[in-house]
ZAZADO-236958 format. One line per 10 residues: number of its first residue (from 1); their letters; for each residue x, y, z of N, C-alpha, C. Coordinates in steps of 0.05 Angstrom, whole numbers. Layout:
ZAZADO-236958
NUM) A) X,Y,Z,X,Y,Z,X,Y,Z; ...;
This chain:
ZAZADO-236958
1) XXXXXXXXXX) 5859,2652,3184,5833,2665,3180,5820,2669,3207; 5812,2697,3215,5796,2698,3238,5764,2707,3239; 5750,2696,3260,5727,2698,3248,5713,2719,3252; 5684,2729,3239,5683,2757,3240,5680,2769,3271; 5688,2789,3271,5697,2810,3298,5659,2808,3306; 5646,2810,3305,5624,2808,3312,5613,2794,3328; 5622,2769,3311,5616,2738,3329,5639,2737,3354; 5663,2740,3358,5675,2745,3373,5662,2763,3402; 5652,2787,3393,5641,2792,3412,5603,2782,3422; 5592,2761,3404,5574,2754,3409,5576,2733,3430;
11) XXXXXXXXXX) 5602,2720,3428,5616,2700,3445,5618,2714,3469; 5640,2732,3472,5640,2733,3495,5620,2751,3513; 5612,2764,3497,5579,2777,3514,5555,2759,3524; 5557,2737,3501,5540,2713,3515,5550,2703,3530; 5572,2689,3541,5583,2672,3559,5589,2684,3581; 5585,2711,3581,5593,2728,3605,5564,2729,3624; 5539,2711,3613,5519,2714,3628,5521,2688,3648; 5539,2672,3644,5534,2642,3660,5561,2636,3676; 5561,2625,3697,5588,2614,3717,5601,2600,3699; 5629,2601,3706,5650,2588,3694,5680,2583,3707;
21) XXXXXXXXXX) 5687,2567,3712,5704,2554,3734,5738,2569,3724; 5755,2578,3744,5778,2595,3742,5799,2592,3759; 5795,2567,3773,5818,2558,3786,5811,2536,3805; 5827,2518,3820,5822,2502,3839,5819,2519,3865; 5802,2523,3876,5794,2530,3909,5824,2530,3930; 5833,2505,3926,5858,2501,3943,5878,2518,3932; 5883,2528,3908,5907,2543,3904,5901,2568,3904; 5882,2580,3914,5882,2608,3927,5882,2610,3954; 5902,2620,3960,5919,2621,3987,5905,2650,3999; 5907,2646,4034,5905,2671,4048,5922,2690,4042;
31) XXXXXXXXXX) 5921,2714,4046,5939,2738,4041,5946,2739,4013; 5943,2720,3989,5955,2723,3970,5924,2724,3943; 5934,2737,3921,5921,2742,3897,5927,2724,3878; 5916,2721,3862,5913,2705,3836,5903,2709,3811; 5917,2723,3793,5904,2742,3765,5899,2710,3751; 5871,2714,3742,5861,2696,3712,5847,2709,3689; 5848,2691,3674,5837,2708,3648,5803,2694,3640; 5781,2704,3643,5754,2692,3629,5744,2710,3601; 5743,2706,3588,5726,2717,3559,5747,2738,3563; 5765,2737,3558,5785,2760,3545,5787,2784,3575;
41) XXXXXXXXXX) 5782,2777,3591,5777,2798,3611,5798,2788,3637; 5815,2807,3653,5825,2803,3672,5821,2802,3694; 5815,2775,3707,5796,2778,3737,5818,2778,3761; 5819,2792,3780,5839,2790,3807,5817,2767,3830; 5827,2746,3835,5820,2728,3852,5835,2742,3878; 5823,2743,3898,5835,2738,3936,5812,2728,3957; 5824,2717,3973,5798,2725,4003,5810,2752,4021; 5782,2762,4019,5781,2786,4040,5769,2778,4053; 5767,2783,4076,5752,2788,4104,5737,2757,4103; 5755,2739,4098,5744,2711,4091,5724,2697,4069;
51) XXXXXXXXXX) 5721,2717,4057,5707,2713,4026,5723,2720,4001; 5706,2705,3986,5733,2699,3959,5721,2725,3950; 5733,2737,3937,5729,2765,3908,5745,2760,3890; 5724,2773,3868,5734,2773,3837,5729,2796,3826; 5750,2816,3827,5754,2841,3827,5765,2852,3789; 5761,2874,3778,5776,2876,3759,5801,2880,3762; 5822,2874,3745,5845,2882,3760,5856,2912,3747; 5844,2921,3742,5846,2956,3735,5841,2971,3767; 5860,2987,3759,5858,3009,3794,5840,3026,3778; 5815,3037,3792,5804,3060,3775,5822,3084,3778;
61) XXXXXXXXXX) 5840,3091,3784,5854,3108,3790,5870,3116,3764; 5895,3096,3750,5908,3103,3729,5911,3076,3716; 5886,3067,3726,5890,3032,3712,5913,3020,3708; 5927,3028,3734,5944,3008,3742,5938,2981,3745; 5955,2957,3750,5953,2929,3741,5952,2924,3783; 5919,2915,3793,5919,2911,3828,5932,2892,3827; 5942,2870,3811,5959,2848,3818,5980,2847,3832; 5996,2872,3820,6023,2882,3831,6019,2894,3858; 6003,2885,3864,5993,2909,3896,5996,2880,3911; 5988,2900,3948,5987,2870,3965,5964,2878,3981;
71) XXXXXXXXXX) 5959,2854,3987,5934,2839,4009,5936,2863,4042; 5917,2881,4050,5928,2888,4079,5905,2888,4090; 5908,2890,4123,5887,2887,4137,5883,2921,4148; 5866,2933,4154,5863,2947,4155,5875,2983,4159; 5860,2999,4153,5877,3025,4151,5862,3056,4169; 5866,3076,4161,5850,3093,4184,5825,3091,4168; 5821,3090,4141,5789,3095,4139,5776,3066,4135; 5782,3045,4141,5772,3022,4129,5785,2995,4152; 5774,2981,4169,5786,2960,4178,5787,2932,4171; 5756,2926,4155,5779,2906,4137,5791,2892,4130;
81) XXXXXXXXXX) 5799,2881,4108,5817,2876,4088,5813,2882,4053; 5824,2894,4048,5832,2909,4016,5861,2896,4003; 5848,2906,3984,5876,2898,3954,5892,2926,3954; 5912,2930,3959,5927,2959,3954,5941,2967,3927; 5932,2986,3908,5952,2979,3888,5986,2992,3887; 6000,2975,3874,6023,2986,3887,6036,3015,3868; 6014,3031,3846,6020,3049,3838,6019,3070,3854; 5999,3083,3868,5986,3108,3876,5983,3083,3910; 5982,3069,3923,5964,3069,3943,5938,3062,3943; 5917,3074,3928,5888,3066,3924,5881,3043,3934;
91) XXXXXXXXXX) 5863,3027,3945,5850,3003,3969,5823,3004,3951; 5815,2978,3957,5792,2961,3943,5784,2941,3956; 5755,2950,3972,5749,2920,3988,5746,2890,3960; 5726,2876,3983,5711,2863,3960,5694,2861,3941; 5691,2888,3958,5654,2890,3934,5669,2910,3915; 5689,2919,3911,5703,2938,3899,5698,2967,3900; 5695,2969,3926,5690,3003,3933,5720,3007,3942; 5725,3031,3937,5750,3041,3941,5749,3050,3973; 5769,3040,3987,5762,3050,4021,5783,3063,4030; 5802,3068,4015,5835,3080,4017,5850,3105,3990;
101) XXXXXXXXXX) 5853,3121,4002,5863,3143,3984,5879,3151,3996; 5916,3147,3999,5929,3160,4017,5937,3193,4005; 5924,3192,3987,5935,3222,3983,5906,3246,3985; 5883,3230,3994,5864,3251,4001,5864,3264,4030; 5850,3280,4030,5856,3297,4056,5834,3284,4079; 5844,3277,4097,5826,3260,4115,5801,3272,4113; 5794,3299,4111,5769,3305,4122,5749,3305,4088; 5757,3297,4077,5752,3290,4044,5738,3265,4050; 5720,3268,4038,5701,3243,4031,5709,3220,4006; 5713,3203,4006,5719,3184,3985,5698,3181,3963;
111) XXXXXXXXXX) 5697,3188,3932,5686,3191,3909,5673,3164,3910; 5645,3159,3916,5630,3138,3914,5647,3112,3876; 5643,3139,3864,5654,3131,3841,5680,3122,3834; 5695,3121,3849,5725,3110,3853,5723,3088,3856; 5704,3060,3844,5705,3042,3853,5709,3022,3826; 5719,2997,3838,5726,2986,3811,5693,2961,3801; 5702,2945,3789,5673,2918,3786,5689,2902,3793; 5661,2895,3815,5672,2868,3828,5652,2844,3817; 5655,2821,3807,5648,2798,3799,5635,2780,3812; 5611,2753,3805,5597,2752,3827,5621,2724,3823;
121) XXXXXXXXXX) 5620,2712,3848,5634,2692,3851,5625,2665,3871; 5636,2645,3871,5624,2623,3886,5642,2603,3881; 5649,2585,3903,5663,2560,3910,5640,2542,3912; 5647,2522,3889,5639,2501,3886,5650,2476,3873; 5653,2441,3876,5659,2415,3870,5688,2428,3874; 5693,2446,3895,5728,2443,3891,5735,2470,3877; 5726,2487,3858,5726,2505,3836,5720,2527,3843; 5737,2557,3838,5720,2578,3841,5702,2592,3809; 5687,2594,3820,5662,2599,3802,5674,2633,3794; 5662,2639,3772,5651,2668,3765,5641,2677,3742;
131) XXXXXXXXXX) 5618,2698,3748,5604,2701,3720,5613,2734,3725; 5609,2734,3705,5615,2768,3686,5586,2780,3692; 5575,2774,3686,5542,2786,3688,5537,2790,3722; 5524,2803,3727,5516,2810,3756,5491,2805,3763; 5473,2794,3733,5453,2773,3744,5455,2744,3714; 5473,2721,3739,5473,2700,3724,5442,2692,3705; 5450,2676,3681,5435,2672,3672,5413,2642,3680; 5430,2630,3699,5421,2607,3707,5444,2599,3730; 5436,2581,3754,5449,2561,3770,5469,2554,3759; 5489,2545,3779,5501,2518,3766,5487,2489,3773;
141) XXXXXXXXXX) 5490,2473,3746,5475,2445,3758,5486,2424,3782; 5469,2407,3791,5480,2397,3806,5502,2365,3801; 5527,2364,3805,5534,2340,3800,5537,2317,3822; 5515,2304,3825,5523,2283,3847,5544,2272,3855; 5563,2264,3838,5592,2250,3848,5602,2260,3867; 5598,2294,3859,5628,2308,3876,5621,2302,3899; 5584,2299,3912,5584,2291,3942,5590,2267,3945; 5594,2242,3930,5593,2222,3931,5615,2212,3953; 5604,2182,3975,5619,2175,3996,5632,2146,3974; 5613,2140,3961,5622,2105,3946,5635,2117,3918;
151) XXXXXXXXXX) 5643,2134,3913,5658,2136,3893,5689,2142,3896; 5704,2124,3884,5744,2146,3885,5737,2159,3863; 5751,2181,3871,5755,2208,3859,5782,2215,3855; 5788,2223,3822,5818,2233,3818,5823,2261,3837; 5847,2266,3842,5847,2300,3840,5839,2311,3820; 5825,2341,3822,5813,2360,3804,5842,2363,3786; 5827,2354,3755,5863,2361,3739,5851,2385,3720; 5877,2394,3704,5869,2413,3694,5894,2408,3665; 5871,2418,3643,5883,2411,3616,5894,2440,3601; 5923,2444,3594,5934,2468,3585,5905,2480,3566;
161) XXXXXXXXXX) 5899,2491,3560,5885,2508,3535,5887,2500,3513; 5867,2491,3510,5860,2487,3478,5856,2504,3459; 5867,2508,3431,5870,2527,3411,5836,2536,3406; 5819,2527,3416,5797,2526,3403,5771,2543,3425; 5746,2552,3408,5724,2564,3433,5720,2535,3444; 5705,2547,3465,5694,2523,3492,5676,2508,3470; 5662,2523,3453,5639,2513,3434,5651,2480,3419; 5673,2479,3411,5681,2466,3394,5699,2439,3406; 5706,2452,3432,5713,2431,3454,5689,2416,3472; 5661,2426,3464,5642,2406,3486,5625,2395,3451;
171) XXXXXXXXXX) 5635,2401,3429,5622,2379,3402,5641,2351,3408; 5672,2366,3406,5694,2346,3413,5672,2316,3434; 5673,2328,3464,5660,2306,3477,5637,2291,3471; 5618,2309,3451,5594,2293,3446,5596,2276,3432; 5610,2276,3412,5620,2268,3382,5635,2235,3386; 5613,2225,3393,5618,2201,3397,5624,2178,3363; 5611,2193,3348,5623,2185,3323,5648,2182,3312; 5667,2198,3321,5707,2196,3312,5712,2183,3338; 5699,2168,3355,5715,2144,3375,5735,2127,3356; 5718,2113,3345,5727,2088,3328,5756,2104,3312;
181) XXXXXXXXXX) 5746,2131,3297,5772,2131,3279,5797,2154,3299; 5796,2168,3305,5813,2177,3324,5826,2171,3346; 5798,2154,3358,5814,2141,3396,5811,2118,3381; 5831,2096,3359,5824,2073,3360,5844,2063,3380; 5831,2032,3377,5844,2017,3403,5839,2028,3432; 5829,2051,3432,5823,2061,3461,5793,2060,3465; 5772,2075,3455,5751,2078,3448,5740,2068,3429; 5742,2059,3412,5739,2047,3391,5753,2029,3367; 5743,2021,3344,5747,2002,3325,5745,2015,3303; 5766,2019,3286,5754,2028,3255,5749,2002,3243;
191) XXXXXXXXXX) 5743,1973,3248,5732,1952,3236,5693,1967,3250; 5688,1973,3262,5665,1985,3270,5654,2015,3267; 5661,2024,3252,5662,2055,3248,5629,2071,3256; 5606,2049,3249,5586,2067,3252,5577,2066,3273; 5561,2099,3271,5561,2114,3302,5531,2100,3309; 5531,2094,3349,5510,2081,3355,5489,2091,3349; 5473,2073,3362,5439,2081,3363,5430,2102,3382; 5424,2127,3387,5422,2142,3413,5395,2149,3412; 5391,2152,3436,5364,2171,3449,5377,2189,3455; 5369,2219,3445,5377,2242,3451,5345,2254,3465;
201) XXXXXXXXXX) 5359,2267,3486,5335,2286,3489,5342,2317,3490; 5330,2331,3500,5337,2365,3493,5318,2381,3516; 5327,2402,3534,5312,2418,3549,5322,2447,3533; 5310,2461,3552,5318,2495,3541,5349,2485,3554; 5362,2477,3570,5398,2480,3586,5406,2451,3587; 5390,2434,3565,5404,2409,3576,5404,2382,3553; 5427,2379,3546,5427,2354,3519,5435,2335,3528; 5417,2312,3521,5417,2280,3544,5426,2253,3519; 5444,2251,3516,5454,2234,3492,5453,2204,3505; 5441,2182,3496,5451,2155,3524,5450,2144,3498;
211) XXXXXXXXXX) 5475,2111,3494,5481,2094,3476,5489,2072,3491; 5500,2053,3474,5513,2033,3480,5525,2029,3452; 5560,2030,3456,5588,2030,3442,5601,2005,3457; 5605,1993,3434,5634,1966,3433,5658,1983,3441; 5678,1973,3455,5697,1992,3461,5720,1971,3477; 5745,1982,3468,5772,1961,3478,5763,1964,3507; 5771,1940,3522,5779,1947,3555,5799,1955,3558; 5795,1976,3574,5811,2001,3587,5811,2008,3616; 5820,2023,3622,5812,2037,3654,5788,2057,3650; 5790,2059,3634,5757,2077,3632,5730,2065,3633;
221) XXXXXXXXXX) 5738,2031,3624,5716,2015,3629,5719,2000,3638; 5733,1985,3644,5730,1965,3671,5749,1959,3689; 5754,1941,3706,5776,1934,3721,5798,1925,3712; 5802,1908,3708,5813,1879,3686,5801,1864,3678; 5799,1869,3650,5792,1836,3640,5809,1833,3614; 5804,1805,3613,5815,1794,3592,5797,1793,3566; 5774,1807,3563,5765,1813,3539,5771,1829,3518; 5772,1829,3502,5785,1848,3478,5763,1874,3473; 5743,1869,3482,5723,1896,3479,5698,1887,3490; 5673,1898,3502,5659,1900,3508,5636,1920,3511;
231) XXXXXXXXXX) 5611,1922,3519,5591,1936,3511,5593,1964,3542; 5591,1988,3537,5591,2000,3548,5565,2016,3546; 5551,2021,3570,5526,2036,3572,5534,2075,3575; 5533,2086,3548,5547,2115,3551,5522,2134,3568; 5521,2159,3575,5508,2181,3578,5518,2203,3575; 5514,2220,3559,5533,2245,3557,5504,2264,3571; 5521,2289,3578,5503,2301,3596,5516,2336,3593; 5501,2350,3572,5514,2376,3568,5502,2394,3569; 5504,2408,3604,5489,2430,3617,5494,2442,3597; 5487,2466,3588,5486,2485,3570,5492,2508,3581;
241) XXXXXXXXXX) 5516,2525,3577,5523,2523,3544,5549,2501,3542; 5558,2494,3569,5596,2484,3571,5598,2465,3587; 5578,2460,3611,5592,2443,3625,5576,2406,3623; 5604,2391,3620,5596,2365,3609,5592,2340,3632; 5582,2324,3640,5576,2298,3650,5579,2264,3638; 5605,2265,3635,5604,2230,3605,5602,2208,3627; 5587,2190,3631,5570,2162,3645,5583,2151,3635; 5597,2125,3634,5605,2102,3627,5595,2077,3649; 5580,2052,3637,5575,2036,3657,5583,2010,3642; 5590,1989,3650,5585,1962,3638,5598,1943,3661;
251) XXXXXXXXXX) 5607,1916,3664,5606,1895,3684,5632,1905,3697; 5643,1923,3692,5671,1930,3711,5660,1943,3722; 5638,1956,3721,5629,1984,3744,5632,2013,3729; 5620,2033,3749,5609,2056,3742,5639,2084,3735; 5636,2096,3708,5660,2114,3710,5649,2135,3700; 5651,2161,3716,5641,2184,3693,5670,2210,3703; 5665,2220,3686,5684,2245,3679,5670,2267,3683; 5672,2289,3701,5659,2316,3700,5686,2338,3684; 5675,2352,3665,5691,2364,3653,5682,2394,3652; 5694,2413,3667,5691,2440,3676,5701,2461,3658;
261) XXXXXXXXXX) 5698,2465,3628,5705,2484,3615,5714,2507,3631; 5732,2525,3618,5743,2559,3618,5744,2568,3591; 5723,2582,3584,5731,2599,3563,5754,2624,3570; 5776,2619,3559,5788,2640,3568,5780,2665,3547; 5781,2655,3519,5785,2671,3494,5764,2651,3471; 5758,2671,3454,5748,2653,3431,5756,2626,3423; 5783,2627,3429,5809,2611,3417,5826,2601,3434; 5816,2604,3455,5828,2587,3480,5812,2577,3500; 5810,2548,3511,5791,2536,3527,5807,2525,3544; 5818,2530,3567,5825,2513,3592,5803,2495,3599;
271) XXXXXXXXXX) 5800,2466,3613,5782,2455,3622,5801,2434,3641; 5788,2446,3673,5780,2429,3690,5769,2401,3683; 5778,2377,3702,5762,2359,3703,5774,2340,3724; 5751,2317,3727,5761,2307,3757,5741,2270,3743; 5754,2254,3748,5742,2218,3749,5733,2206,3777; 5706,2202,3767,5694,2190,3802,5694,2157,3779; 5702,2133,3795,5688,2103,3784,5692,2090,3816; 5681,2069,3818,5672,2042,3824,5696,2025,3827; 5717,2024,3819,5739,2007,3814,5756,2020,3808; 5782,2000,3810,5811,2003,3808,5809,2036,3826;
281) XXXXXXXXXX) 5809,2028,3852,5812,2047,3876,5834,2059,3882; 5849,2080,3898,5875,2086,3906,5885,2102,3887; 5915,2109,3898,5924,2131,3886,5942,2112,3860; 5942,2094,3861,5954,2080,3836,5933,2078,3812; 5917,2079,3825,5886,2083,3807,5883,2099,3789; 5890,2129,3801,5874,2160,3799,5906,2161,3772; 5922,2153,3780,5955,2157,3760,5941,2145,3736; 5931,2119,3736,5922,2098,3704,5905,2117,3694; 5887,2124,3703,5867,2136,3702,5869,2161,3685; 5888,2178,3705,5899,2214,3690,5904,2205,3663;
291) XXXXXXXXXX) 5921,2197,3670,5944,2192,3650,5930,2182,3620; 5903,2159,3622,5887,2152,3600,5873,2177,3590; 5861,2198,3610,5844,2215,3599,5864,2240,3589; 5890,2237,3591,5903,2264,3580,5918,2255,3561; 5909,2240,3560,5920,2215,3527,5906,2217,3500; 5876,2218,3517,5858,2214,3502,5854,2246,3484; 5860,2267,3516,5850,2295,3507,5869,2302,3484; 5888,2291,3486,5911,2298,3471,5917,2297,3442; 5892,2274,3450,5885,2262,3415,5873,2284,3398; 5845,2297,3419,5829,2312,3408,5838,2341,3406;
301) XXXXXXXXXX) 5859,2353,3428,5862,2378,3431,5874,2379,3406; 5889,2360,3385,5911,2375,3376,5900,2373,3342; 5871,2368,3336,5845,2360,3311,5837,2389,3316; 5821,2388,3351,5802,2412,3349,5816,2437,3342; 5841,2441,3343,5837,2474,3354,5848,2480,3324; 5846,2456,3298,5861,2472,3277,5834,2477,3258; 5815,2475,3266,5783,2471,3254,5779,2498,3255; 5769,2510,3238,5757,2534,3234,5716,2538,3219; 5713,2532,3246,5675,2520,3242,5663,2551,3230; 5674,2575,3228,5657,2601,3213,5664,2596,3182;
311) XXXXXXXXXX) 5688,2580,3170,5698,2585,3150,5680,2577,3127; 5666,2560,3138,5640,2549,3116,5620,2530,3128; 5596,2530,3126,5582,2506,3140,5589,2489,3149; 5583,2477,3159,5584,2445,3164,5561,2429,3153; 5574,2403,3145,5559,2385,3143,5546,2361,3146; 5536,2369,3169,5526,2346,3191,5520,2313,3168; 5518,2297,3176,5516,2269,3170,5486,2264,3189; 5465,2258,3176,5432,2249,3188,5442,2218,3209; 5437,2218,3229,5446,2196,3241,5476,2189,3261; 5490,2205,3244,5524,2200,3260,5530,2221,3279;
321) XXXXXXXXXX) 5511,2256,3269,5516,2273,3292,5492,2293,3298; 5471,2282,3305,5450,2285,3316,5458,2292,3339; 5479,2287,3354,5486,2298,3381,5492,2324,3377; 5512,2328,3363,5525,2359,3356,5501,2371,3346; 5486,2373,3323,5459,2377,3311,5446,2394,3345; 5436,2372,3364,5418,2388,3384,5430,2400,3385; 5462,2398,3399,5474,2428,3418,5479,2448,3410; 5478,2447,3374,5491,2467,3366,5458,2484,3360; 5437,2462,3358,5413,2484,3367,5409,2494,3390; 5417,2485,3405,5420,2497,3430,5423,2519,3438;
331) XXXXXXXXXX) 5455,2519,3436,5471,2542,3428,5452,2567,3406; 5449,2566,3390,5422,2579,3377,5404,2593,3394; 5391,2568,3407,5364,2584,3421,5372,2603,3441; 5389,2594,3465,5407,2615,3476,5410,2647,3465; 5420,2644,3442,5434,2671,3427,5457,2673,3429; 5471,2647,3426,5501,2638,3416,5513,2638,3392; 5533,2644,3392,5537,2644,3363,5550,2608,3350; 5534,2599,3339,5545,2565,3340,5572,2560,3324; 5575,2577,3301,5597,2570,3287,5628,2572,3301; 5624,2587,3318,5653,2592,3324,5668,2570,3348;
């Protein structure tokens, strides 16, 4: 069952107003390109002239595919650096003005209108940024860790795509209620099933969930110990509309997870993410560590993406998902579509 064509594009017309992360910074190389996919759309990543661009990858010419083209430094009308495509020739700085026509006649002026959309873009915590819209709808927020000198930090990892919208992958994180029955023994107890006590708060871009959950010792919460579970101080932290902040604190020390959604498609969510804590330091660390949180995701990627949230209401529980409840008003006030 798919959901109505409407909402589909209510999705991706909304999401196309805010930044959203499309690759690691380090794996876009000089001289070379990098096709990704955001909201159903094909973006061409390169650096030109030492700045990143996010170009369409349509030649306005015969919408040829610029991927298949190469990186050059300059030509007689343009010095430069351009994307060449390898159908026709045609050249595309960064801003996506066309600066190369080898089959116009030199003394021919280049068609202002020969130019493709270029995307706004930005490197940031490691990530290249890009919004669809050409005036973002908001910043990106700030996350302290990534400057952080007293924190270890995993490498930036990245989780295959989830069957599901980004929408249904950041309830997943809030949804501190299926700890106990889904992550048991990891996160929780089904001898403990009910969901904590929270203070939620709510801005127009920002849902502030903080608890305290019984929870097995793990690498997510402490060093070593020999206790069978202990009290963990949570914060969930969900910029709006996608990007998440999960706090964990208790006597092992401080662990949080920044988790960098990609909407690629309604139905597909790549997500970035990276572990700053306090303990169990080193690269033997950052391995326990991956390896728990792609354990964990694994649990949830393979629940969420068979859920179909347009097919009929939902029915929230007064008390157990008061978290989901704000965001998915959230999402609302925005002009999101929440079901999907």
């Amino acid at each position: 069952m798919l959901p109505p064509s409407e909402m589909i594009t209510s999705y991706n017309e909304g999401l196309s107003q805010y930044w959203h992360p499309v690759m690691r910074a380090e794996d876009l190389l000089i001289r070379q390109s990098q096709l990704v996919k955001l909201l159903d759309k094909d973006v061409l990543l390169c650096r030109l002239d030492g700045k990143i661009a996010a170009l369409s990858n349509l030649c306005r010419h015969f919408q040829a595919s610029l991927s298949d083209g190469n990186i050059e430094i300059g030509c007689e009308r343009y010095s430069g650096e351009f994307v060449r495509c390898a159908y026709h020739g045609w050249a595309f700085n960064g801003a996506g003005e066309c600066v190369d026509i080898p089959q116009l006649p030199k003394d021919k002026r280049i068609p202002p209108a020969a130019r493709i959309e270029a995307y706004e873009v930005q490197e940031k915590f490691g990530l290249i940024w890009v919004c669809l819209s050409s005036s973002p709808r908001r910043s990106l927020p700030d996350f302290p860790e990534c400057d952080s000198t007293s924190m270890a930090a995993t490498p930036i990892q990245y989780t295959e795509p989830w069957p599901s919208s980004v929408f249904r992958m950041v309830q997943s994180a809030l949804d501190d209620y299926h700890f106990p029955w889904l992550h048991e023994g990891v996160l929780g107890s089904r001898d403990r099933p009910q969901p904590p006590s929270r203070i939620i708060t709510q801005t127009e871009y920002q849902i502030h969930s903080q608890f305290v959950a019984i929870q097995p010792a793990n690498v997510t919460n402490s060093t070593a110990s020999s206790d069978d579970s202990s009290a963990v101080d949570y914060e969930m932290i969900v910029d709006l509309p996608n990007i998440i902040r999960l706090i964990k604190k208790n006597s092992g020390g401080l662990y949080v997870v920044c988790f960098f959604p990609t909407p690629i498609s309604y139905d597909r969510t790549g997500i970035f993410w990276r572990v700053f804590r306090t303990y169990d330091l080193g690269v033997e660390g950052d391995a326990r560590i991956v390896e728990m949180e792609k354990f964990i995701q694994s649990q949830d990627r393979s629940h969420v993406g068979k859920q179909k949230m347009w097919a009929m209401n939902s029915f929230p529980l007064a008390g157990a998902d008061d978290a989901i409840v704000a965001y998915l008003k959230g999402l609302e006030n925005l002009g999101l579509p929440s079901r999907l």
